[in-house]
C-alpha positions as CSV (number, residue, x, y, z in Angstrom):
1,X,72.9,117.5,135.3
2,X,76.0,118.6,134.1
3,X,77.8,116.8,130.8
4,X,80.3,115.1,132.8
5,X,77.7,113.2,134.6
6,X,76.2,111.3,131.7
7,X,76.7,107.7,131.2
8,X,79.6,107.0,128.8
9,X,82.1,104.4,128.1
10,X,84.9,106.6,127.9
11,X,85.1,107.9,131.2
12,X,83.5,111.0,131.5
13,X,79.9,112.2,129.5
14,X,80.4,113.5,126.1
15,X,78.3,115.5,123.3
16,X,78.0,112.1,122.1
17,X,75.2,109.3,121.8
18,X,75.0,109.4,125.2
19,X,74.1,113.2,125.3
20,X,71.6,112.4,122.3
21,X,69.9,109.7,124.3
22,X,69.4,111.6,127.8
23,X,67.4,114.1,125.5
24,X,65.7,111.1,124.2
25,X,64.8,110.4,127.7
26,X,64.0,114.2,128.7
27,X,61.4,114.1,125.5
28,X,59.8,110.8,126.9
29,X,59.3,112.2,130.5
30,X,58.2,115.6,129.2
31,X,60.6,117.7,129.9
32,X,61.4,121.1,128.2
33,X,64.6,121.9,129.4
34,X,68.1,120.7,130.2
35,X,70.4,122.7,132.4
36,X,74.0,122.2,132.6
37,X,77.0,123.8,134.3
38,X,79.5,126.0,132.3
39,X,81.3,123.9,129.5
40,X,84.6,125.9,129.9
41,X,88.0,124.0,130.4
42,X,88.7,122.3,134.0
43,X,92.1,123.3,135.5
44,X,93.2,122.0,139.2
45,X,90.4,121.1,141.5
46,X,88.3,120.0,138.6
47,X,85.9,122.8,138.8
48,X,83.8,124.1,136.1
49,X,84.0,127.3,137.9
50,X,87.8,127.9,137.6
51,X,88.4,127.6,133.9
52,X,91.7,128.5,131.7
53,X,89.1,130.6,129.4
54,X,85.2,131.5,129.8
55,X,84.7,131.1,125.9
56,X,86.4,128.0,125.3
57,X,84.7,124.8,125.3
58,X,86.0,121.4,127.4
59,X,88.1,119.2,125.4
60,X,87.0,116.2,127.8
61,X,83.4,117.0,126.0
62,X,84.3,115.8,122.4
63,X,83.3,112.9,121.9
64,X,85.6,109.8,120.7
65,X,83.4,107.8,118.5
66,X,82.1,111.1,116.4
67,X,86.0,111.3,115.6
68,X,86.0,108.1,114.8
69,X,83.1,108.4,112.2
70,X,85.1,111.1,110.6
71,X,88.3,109.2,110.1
72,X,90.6,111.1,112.5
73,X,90.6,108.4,115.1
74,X,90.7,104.4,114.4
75,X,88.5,102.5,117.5
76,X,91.5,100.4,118.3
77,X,93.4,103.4,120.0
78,X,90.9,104.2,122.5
79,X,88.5,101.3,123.0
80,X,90.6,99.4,125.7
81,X,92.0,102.6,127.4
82,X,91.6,102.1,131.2
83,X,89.8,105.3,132.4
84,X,90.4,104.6,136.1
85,X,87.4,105.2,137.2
86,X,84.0,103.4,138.8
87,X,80.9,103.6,137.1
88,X,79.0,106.6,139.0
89,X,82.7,108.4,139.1
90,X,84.8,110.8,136.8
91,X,88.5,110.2,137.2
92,X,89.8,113.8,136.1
93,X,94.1,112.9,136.7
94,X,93.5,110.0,134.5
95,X,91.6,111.8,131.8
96,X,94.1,114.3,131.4
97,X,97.3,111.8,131.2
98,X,95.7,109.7,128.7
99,X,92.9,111.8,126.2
100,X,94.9,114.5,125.2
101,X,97.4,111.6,123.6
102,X,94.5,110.6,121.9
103,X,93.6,114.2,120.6
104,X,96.7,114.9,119.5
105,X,96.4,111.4,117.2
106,X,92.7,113.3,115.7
107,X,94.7,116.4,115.0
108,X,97.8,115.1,113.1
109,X,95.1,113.2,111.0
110,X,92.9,116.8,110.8
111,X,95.6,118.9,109.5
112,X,96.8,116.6,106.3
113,X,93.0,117.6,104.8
114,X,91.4,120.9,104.0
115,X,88.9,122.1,106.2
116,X,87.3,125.3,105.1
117,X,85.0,125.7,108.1
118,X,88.2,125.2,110.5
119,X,89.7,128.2,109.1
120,X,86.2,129.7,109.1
121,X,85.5,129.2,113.2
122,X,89.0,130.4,113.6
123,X,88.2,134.0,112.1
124,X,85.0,134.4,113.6
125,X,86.7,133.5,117.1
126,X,89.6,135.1,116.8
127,X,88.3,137.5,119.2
128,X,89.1,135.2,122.1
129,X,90.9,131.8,120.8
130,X,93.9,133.3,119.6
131,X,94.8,134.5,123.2
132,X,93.1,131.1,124.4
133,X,95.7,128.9,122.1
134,X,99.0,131.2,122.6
135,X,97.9,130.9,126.7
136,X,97.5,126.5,126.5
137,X,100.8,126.6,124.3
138,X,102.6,129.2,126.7
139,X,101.4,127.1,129.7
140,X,102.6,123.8,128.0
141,X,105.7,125.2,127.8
142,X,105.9,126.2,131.4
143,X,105.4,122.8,132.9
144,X,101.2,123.9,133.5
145,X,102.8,126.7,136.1
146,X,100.0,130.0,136.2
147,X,101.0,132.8,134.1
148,X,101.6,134.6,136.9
149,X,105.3,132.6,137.3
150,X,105.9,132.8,133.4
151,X,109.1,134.4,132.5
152,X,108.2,138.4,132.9
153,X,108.6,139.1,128.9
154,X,106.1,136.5,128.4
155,X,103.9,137.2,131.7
156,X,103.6,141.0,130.2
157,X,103.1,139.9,126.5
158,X,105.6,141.5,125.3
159,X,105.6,141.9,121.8
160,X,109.3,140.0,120.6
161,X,108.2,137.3,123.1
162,X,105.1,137.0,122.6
163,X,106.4,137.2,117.8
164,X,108.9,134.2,119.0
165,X,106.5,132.0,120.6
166,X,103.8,132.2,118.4
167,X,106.8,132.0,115.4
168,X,107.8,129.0,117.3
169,X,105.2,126.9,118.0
170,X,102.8,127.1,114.9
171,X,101.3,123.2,115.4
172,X,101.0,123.2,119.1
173,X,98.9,126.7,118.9
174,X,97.0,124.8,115.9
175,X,96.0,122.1,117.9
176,X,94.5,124.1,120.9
177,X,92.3,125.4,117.9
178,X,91.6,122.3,116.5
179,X,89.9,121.3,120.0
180,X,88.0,124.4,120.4
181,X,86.7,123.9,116.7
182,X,85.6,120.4,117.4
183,X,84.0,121.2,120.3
184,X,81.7,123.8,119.1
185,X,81.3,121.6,116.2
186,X,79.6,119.0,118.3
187,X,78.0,121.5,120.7
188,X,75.7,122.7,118.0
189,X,75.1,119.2,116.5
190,X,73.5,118.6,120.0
191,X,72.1,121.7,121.0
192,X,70.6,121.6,117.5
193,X,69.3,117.5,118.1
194,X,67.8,118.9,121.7
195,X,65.8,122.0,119.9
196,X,64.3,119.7,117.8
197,X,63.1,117.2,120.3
198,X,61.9,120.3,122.3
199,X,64.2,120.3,124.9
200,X,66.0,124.0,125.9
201,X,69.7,124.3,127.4
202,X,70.2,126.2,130.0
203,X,73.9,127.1,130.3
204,X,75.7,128.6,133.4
205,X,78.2,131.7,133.4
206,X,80.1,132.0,136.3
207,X,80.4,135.9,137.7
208,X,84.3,135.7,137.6
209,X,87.4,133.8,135.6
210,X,89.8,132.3,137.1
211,X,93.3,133.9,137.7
212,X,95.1,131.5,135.3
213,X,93.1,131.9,132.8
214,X,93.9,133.6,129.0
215,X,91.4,135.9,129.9
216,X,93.7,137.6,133.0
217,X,96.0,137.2,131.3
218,X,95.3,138.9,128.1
219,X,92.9,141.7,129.9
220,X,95.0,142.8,133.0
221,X,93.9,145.9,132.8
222,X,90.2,144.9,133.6
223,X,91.3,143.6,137.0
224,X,92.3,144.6,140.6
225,X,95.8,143.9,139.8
226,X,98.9,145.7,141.4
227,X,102.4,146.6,139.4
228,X,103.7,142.6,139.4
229,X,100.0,141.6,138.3
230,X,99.5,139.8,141.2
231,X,95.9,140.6,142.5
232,X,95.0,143.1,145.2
233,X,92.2,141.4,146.8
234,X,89.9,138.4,145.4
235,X,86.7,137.3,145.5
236,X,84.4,135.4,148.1
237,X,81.3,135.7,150.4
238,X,81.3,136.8,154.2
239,X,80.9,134.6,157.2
240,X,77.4,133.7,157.7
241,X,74.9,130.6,159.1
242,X,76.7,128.0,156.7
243,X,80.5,128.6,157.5
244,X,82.0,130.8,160.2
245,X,84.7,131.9,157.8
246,X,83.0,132.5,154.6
247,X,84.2,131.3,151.4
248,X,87.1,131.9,150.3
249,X,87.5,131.7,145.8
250,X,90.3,133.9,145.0
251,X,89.4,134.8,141.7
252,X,90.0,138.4,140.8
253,X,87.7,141.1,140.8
254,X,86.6,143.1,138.2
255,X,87.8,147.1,138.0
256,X,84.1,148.1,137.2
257,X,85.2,151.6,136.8
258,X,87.3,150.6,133.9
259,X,84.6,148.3,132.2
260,X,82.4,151.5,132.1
261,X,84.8,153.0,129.9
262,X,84.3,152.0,127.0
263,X,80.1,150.7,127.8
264,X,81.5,147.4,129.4
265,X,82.6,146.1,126.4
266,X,84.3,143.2,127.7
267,X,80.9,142.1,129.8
268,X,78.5,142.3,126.8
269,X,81.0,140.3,124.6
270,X,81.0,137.8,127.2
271,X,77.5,137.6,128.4
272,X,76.3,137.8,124.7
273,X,78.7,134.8,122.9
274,X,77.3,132.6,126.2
275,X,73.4,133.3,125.6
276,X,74.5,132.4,121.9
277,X,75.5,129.1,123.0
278,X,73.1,127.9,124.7
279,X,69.2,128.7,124.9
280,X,69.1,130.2,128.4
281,X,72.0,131.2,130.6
282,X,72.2,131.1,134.4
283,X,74.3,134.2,135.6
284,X,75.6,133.4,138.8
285,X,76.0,135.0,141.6
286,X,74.3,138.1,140.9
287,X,74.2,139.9,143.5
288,X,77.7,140.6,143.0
289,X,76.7,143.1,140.3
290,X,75.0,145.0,143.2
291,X,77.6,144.7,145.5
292,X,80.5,142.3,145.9
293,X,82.7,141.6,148.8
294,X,86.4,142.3,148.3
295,X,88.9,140.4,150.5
296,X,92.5,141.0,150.9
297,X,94.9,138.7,148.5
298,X,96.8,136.3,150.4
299,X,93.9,136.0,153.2
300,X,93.3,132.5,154.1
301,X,89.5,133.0,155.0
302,X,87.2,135.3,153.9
303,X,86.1,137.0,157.3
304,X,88.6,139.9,156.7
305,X,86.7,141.0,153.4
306,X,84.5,144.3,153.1
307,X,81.9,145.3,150.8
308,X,82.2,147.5,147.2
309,X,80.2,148.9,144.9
310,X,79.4,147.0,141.6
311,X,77.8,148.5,138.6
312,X,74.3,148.3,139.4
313,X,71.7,148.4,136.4
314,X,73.8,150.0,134.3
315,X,75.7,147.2,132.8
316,X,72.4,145.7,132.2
317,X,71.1,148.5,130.7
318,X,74.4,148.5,128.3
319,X,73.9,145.1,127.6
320,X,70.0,145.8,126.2
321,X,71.3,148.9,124.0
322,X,73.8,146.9,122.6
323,X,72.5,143.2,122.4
324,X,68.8,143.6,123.0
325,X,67.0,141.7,125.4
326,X,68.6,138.2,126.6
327,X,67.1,135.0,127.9
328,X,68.8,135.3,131.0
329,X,67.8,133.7,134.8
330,X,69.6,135.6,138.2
331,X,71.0,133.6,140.4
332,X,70.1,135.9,143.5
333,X,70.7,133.4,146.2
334,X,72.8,134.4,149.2
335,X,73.5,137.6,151.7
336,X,70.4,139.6,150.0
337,X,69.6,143.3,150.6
338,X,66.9,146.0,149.4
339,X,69.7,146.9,146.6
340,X,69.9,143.7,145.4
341,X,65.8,142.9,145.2
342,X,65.9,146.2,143.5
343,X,68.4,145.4,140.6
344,X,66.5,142.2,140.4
345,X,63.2,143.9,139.8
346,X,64.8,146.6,137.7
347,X,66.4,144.0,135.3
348,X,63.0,141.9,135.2
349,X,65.1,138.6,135.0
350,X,64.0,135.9,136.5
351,X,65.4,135.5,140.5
352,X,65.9,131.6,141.7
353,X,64.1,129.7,144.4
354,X,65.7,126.9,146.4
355,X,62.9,124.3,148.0
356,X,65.9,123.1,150.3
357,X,67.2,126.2,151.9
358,X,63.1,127.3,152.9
359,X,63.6,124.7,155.0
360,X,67.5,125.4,156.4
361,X,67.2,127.5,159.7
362,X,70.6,128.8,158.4
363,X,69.5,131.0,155.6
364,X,67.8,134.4,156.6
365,X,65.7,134.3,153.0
366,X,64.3,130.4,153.9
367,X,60.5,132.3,154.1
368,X,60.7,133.5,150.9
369,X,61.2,130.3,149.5
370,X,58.6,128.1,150.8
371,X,56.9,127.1,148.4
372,X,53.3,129.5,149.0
373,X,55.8,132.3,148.8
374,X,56.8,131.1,145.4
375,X,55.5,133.5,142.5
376,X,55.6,133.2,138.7
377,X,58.6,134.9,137.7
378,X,60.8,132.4,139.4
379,X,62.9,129.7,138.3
380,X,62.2,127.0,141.1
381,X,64.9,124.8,141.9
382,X,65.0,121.6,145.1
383,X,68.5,122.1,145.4
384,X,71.5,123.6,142.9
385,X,74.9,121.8,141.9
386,X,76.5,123.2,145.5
387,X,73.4,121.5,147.5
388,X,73.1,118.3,148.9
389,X,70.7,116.1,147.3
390,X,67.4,115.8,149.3
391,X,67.9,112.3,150.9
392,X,71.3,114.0,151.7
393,X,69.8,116.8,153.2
394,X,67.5,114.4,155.6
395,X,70.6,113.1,157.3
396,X,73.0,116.2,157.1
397,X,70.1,118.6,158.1
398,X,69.5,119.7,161.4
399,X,67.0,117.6,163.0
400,X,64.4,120.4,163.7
401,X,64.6,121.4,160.2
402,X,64.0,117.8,158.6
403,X,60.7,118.0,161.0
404,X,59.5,120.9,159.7
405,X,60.0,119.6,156.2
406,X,57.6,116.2,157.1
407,X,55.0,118.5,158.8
408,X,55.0,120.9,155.8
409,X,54.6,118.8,153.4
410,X,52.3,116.1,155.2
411,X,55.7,113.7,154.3
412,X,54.8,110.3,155.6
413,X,58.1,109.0,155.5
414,X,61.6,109.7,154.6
415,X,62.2,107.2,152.3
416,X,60.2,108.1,149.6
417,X,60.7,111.8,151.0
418,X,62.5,113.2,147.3
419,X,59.5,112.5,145.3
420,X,57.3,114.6,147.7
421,X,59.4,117.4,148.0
422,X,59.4,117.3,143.9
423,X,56.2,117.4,143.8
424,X,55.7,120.3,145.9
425,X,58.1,121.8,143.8
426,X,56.1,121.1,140.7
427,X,52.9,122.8,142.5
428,X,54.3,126.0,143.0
429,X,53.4,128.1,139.9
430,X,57.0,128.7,139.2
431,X,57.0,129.0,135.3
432,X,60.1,127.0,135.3
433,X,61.5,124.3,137.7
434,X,64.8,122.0,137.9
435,X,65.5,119.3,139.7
436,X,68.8,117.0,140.5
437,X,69.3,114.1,138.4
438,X,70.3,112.7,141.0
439,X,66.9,113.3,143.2
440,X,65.1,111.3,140.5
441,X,66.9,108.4,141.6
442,X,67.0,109.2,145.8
443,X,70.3,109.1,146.2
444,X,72.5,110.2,149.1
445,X,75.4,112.6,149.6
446,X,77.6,110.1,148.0
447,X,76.6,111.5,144.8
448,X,76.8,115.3,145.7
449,X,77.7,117.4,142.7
450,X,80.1,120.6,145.0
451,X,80.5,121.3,148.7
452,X,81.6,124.5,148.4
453,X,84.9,125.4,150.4
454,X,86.0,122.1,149.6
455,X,88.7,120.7,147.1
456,X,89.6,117.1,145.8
457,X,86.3,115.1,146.0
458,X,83.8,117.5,143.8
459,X,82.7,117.7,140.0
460,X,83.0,113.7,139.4
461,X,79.1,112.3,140.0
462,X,77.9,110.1,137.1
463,X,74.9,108.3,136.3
464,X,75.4,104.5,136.2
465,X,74.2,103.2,132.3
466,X,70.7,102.2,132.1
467,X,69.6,104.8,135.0
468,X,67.5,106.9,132.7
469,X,64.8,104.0,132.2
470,X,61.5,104.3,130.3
471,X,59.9,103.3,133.9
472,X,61.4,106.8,135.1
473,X,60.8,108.8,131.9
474,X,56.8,107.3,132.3
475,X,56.8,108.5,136.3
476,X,58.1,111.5,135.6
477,X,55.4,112.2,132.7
478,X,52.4,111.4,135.2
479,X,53.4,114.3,137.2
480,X,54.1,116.7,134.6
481,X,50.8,116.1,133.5
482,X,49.4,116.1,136.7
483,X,50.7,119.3,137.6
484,X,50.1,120.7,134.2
485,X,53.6,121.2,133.3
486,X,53.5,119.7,130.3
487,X,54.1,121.9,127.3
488,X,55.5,124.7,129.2
């Protein structure tokens, strides 16, 4: 369950109370860990996947009431904002008309005192936030256009540009600062309060960034990018059971042979600041490392892509030397070949199994993840944030597979038909498995996190207040216990 979807009164779940109170709840029911999607900035479309920066943190994130307790914000401003949105849903257009106001309030009231640590975080981060808070200040400037249709002094960082902006626009710069420093400030206050109460985050780092992001922008030379630094073919994944076309994410791809250059510099830097933030990191998709499919910019599916060549072991192998061994899980779902079970094996992370797709006649791997094909190294999973959620699966499944499910599992009935398939997931001897948030509760594909390939209706599930009851935390306890997960 991502952030986003806890309950809040502010329209979207923060690093808040309520964040402190969901690990109160994961503590009650036994749980050990907490995974999450990335934290990185939202741009258009809302995904957590397409961010203006994979360091920074989301401004949405910081809570109102912890700025409130440290006198930048007074309750009155914010307590009788409308946030536009129903309980169980995040309304992203309104957020961003009417919270940064409010930020900007906190950060007129920040920069009248002396913070030490401010000046502090922005040192030790200047590694990436400086070309994070020129990029949000450039953008503002720009009406929110991509850098790619920034004037071409200012598209190519030219240095008397690039002098005059920053010259220019000292406070705005300041204040994209100011929001990366208070979200990190409140990430580790949480992170530290779910440690304690023995409850791990697992964060998620997405395979690419985004091509408006600072981190294009400010590394073009890392990318497949021709002489106006537009790219030359994106990213995506071929045709196959699930869509005819593929998919279709445009983000740039990586010039690998560039990276290895200088020992993938860039990659460790990222990989290790992430598995710094958080206690365990996700890498998705990656059997892109193996091999990744290429398609041609400008496409409008994916079925015209090919395959290339991605670095293989080696970058792993870099990373080790340089940052030693890293709590790291492989998301290895998807078109899987010999190469890619290789590079799994060779890396000795962790690989994913997904208790929905063993059943899905569409997948070619579905044997593998039955659950008596299940082995230890495995992080076991009923369904990710791009699945439906089982009782969504029952109805949007076909028919034949939603059979073989019942007979498998000896399901008597549908209705109750999430908690069995949890439990069979909590039999497998998986070290580690996840389940939906929103499987707890057997809800329907109303409260789907993604469908992939799809814009304007993703990202905004949220839990409803009082959802996380002690009657839930209890059941879920029994069966930890009862399938000796407790502890682990």
């Amino acid at each position: 369950m991502h952030l986003s979807s806890l309950p809040a009164p502010y329209g979207i779940g923060t690093m808040g109370q309520c964040a402190k109170d969901f690990v109160d709840f994961l503590k009650k029911a036994g749980q050990s860990y907490w995974q999450i999607l990335p934290v990185c900035p939202t741009s258009y479309g809302d995904s957590p996947y397409q961010s203006f920066s994979t360091f920074a943190g989301n401004p949405y994130f910081i809570d109102l009431d912890m700025l409130k307790d440290e006198g930048l914000l007074e309750i009155s401003e914010y307590k009788d904002i409308d946030w536009e949105s129903v309980p169980y849903k995040v309304n992203y257009g309104a957020l961003h008309e009417k919270r940064y106001p409010l930020l900007k309030i906190a950060y007129h009231r920040f920069i009248k005192k002396e913070d030490k640590d401010f000046d502090t975080f922005c040192e030790e981060q200047s590694f990436w936030l400086n070309d994070y808070s020129v990029f949000m200040t450039i953008k503002g400037l720009n009406d929110g256009v991509s850098w790619i249709q920034w004037p071409e002094a200012l598209k190519r960082r030219e240095k008397e540009a690039m002098d005059a902006v920053i010259a220019e626009n000292k406070e705005e710069i300041g204040f994209w600062k100011f929001l990366q420093y208070y979200f990190f400030k409140q990430w580790k206050e949480l992170r530290a309060y779910a440690n304690e109460n023995g409850v791990s985050i697992i964060g998620d780092l997405p395979i690419y960034v985004a091509l408006d992001s600072a981190d294009v922008w400010a590394n073009p030379q890392m990318f497949q990018l021709d002489e106006n630094l537009e790219p030359t073919f994106v990213a995506g994944c071929p045709p196959d059971g699930f869509s005819a076309t593929g998919q279709l994410w445009g983000n740039p791809l990586f010039r690998w042979d560039k990276m290895e250059e200088d020992n993938f510099s860039w990659w460790i830097k990222r990989i290790t600041y992430a598995c710094n933030t958080y206690n365990m990191l996700r890498l998705d998709h990656f059997r892109g490392f193996e091999a990744y499919y290429a398609i041609p910019y400008g496409d409008e599916d994916a079925s015209g892509g090919h395959w290339e060549q991605g670095p293989g072991i080696k970058l792993f192998e870099a990373l080790e030397q340089s940052a030693g061994r890293q709590n790291i899980i492989a998301e290895d779902l998807g078109f899987l070949t010999e190469p890619v079970k290789e590079l799994l094996a060779k890396s000795g992370f962790p690989g994913m199994k997904v208790l929905e797709l063993a059943f899905d006649s569409r997948d070619d791997n579905s044997v593998e993840y039955l659950p008596h094909n299940i082995t230890n190294n495995y992080v076991a999973y009923v369904g990710t944030h791009d699945n439906d959620t089982i009782q969504g699966w029952f109805t949007s499944a076909a028919p034949e597979d939603v059979r073989y499910a019942q007979e498998y599992l000896s399901m008597p009935s549908l209705m109750q038909g999430h908690w069995h398939i949890m439990k069979a997931l909590w039999a497998t001897v998986a070290d580690l498995t996840i389940v939906q948030a929103q499987d707890l509760f057997g809800l329907g594909s109303e409260s789907r996190m993604n469908i992939p390939s799809t814009l304007g209706t993703n990202w905004c599930w949220r839990a409803v207040e009082g959802s996380f009851d002690d009657a839930l935390a209890m059941r879920l306890m029994h069966f930890m216990e009862l399938y000796k997960r407790t502890g682990k």
